[in-house]
TIVO-2410 file (N, C-alpha, C; in nm, 3 decimals):
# residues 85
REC num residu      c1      c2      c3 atome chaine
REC   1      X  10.326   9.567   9.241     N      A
REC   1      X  10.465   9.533   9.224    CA      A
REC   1      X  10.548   9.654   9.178     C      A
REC   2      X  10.487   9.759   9.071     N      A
REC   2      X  10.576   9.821   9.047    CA      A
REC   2      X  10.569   9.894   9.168     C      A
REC   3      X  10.506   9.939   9.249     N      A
REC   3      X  10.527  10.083   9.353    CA      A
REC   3      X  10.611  10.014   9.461     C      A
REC   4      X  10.662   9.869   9.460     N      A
REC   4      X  10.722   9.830   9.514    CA      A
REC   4      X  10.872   9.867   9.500     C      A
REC   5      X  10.876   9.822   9.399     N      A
REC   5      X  11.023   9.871   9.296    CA      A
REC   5      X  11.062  10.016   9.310     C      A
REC   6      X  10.988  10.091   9.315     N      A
REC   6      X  10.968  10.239   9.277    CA      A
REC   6      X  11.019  10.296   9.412     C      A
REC   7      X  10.977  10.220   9.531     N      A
REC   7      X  10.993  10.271   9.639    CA      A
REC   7      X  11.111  10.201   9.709     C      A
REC   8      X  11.138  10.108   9.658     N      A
REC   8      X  11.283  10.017   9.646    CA      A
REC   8      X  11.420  10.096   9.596     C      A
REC   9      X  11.342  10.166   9.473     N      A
REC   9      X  11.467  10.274   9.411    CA      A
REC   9      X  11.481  10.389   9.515     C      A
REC  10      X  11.340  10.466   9.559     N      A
REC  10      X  11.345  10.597   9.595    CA      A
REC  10      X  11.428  10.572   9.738     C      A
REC  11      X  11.401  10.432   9.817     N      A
REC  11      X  11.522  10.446   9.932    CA      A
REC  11      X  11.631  10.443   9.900     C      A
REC  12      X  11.663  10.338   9.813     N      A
REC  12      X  11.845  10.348   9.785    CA      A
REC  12      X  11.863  10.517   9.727     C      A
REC  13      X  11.827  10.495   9.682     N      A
REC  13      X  11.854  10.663   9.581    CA      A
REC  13      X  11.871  10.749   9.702     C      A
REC  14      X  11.765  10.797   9.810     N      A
REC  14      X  11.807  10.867   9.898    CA      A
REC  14      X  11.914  10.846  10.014     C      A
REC  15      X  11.945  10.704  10.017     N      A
REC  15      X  12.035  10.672  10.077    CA      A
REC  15      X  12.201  10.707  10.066     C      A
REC  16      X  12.185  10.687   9.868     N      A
REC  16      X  12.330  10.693   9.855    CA      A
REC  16      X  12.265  10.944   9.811     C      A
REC  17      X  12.211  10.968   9.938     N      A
REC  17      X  12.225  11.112   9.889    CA      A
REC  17      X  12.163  11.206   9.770     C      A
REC  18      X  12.158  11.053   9.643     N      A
REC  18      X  12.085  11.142   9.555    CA      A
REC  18      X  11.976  11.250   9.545     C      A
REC  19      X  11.848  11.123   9.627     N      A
REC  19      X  11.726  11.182   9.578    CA      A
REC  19      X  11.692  11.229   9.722     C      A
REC  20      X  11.614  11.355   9.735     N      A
REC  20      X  11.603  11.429   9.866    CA      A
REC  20      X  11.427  11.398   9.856     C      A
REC  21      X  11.352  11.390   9.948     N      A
REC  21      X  11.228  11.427  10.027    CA      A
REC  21      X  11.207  11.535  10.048     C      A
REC  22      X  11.068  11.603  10.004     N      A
REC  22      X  10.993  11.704  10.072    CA      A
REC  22      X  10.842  11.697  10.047     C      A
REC  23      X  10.777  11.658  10.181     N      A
REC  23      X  10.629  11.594  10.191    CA      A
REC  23      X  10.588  11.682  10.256     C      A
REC  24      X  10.429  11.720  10.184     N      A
REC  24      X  10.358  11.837  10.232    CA      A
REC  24      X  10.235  11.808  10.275     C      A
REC  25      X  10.164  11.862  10.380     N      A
REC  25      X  10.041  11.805  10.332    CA      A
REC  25      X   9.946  11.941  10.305     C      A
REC  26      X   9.836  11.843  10.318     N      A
REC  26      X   9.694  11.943  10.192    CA      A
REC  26      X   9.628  11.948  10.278     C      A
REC  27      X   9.569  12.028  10.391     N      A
REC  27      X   9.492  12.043  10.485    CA      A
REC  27      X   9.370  12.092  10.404     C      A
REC  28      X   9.360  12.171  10.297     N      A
REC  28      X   9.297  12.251  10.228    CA      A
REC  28      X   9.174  12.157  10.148     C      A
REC  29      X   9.260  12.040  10.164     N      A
REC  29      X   9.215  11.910  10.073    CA      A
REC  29      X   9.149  11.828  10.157     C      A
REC  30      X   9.060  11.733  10.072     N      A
REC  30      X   8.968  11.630  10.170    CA      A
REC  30      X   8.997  11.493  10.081     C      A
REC  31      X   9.065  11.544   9.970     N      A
REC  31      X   9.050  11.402   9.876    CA      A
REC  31      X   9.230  11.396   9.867     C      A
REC  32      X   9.304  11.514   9.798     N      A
REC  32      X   9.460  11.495   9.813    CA      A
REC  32      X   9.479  11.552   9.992     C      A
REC  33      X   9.603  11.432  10.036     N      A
REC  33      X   9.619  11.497  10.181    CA      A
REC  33      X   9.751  11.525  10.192     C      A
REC  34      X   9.830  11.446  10.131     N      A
REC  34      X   9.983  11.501  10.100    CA      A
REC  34      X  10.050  11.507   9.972     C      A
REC  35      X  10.147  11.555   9.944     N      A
REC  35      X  10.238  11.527   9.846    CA      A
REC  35      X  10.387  11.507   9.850     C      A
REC  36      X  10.492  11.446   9.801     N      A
REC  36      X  10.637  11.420   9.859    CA      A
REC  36      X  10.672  11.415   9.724     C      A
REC  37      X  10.765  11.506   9.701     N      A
REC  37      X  10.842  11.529   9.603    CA      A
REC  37      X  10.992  11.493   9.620     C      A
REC  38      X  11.006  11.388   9.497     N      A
REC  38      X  11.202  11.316   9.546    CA      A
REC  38      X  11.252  11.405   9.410     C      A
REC  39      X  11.354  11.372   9.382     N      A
REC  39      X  11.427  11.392   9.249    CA      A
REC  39      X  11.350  11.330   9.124     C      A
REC  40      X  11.326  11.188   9.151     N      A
REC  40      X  11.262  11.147   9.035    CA      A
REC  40      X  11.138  11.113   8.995     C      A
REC  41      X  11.055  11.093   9.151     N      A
REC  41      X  10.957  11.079   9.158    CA      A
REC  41      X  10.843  11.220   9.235     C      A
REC  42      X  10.700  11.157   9.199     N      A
REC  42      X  10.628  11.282   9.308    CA      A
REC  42      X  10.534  11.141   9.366     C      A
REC  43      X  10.498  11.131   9.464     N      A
REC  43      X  10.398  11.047   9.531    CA      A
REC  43      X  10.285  11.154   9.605     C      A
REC  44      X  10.170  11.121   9.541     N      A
REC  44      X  10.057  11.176   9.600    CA      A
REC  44      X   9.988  11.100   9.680     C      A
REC  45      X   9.937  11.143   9.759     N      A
REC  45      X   9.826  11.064   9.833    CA      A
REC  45      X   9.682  11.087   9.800     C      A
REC  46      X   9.636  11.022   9.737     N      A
REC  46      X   9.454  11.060   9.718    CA      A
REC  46      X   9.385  10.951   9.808     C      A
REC  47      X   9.265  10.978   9.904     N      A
REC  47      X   9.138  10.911   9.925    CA      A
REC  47      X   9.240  10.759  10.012     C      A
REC  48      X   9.388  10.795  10.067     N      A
REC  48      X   9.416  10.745  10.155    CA      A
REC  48      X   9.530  10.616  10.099     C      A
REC  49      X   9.546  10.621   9.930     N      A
REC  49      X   9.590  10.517   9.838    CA      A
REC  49      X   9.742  10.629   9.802     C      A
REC  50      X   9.845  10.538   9.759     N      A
REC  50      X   9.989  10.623   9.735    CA      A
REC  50      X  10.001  10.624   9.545     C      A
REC  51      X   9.987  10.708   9.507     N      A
REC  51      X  10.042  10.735   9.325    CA      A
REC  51      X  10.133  10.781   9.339     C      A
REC  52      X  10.211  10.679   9.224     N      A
REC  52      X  10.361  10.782   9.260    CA      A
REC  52      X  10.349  10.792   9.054     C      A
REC  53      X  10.389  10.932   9.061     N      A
REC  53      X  10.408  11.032   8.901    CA      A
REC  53      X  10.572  11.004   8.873     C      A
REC  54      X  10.643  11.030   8.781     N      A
REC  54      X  10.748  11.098   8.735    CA      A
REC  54      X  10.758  11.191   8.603     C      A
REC  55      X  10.838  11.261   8.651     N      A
REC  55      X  10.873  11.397   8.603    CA      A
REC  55      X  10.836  11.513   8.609     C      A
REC  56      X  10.753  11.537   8.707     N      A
REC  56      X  10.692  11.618   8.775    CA      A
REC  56      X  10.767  11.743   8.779     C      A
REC  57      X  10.739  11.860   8.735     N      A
REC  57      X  10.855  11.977   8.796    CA      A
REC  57      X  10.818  12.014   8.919     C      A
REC  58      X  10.957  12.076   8.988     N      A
REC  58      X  10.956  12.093   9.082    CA      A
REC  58      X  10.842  12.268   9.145     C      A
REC  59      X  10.843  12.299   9.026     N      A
REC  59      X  10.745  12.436   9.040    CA      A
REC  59      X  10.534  12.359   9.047     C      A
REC  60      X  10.527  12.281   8.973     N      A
REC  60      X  10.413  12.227   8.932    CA      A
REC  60      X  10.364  12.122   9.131     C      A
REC  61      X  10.495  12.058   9.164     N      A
REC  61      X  10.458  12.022   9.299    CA      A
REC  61      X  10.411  12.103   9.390     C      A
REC  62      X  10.503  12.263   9.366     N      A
REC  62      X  10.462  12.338   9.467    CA      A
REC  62      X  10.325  12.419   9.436     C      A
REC  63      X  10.293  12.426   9.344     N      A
REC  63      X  10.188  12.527   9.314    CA      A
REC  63      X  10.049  12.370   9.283     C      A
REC  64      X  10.081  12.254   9.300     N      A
REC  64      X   9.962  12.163   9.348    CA      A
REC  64      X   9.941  12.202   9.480     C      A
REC  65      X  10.030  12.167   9.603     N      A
REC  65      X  10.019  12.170   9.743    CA      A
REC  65      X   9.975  12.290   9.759     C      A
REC  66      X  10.007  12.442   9.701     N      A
REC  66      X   9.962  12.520   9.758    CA      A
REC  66      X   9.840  12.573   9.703     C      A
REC  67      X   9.793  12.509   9.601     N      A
REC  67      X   9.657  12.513   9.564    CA      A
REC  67      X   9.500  12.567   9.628     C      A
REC  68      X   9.446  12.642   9.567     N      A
REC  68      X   9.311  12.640   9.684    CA      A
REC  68      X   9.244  12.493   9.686     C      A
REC  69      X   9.252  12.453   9.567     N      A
REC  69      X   9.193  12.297   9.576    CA      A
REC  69      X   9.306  12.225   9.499     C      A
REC  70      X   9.339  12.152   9.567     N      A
REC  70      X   9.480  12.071   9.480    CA      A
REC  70      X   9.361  11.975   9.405     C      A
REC  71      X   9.269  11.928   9.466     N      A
REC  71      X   9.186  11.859   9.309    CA      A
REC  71      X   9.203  11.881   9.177     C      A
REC  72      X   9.122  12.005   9.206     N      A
REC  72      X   9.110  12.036   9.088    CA      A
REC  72      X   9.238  12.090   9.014     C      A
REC  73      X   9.342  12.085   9.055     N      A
REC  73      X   9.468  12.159   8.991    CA      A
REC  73      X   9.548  12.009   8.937     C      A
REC  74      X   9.508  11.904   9.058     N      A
REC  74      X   9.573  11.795   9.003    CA      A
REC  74      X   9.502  11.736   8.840     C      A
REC  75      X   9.379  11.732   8.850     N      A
REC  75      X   9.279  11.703   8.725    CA      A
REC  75      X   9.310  11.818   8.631     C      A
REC  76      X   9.331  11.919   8.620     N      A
REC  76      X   9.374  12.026   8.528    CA      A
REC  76      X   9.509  12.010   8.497     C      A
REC  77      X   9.625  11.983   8.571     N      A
REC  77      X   9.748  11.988   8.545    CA      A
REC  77      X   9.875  11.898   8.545     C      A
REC  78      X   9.791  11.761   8.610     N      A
REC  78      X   9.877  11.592   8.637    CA      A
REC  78      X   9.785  11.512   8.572     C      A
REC  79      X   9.689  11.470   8.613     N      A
REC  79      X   9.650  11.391   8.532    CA      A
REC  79      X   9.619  11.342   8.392     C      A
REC  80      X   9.751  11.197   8.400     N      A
REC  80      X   9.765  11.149   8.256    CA      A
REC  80      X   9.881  11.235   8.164     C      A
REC  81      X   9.972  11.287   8.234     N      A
REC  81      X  10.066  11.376   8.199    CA      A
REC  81      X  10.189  11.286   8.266     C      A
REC  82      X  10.199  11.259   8.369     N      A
REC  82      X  10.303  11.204   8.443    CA      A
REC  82      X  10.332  11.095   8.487     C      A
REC  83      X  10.290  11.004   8.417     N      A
REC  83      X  10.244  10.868   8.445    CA      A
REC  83      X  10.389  10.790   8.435     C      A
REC  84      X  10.444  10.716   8.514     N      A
REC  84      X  10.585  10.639   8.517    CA      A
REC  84      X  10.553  10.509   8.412     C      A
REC  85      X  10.486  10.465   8.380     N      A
REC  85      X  10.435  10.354   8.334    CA      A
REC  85      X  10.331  10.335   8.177     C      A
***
C-alpha cells in the first residue's frame, strides 16, 4: 500500500513539473539492475522487486549506478539510511 501512494505522489508530482526522472541501469550488476532518481524519491530495483528510499542525494545516486558493484556500495552506503518509513 505504501509504494502505492508513493508512486501515486511521484506521478502527480511529475506531472504538475515538480519532480523530474532519471533511470539508469546497472549492467555491471546481477542483483541491482536499475536505479531512478525523482526529487524526492530514489527507486531501486533489486532481484527484480521495486524499493523506493527518500532522501537520497543526488551525488550518492550517481556514484551507486556507477559503481563497480552497486551491491556492495548499496550495503555500504543505503542501507537502513534512507528508509521513507
Amino acid at each position: 500500500m505504501k509504494n502505492v501512494i508513493m508512486t501515486s505522489l511521484m506521478l502527480a508530482l511529475s506531472y504538475m513539473g515538480i519532480a523530474q526522472a532519471e533511470c539508469i541501469q546497472t549492467p555491471q550488476s546481477s542483483w541491482i539492475t536499475q536505479a531512478c532518481y525523482y526529487t524526492v524519491t530514489t527507486d531501486i530495483y533489486m532481484n527484480r522487486k521495486r524499493y523506493i528510499f527518500c532522501g537520497i542525494p543526488y551525488t550518492t545516486f550517481l556514484d551507486l549506478v556507477n559503481a563497480p558493484s552497486p551491491g556492495k556500495y548499496y550495503y555500504a552506503m543505503i542501507k537502513g539510511k534512507y528508509n521513507c518509513w
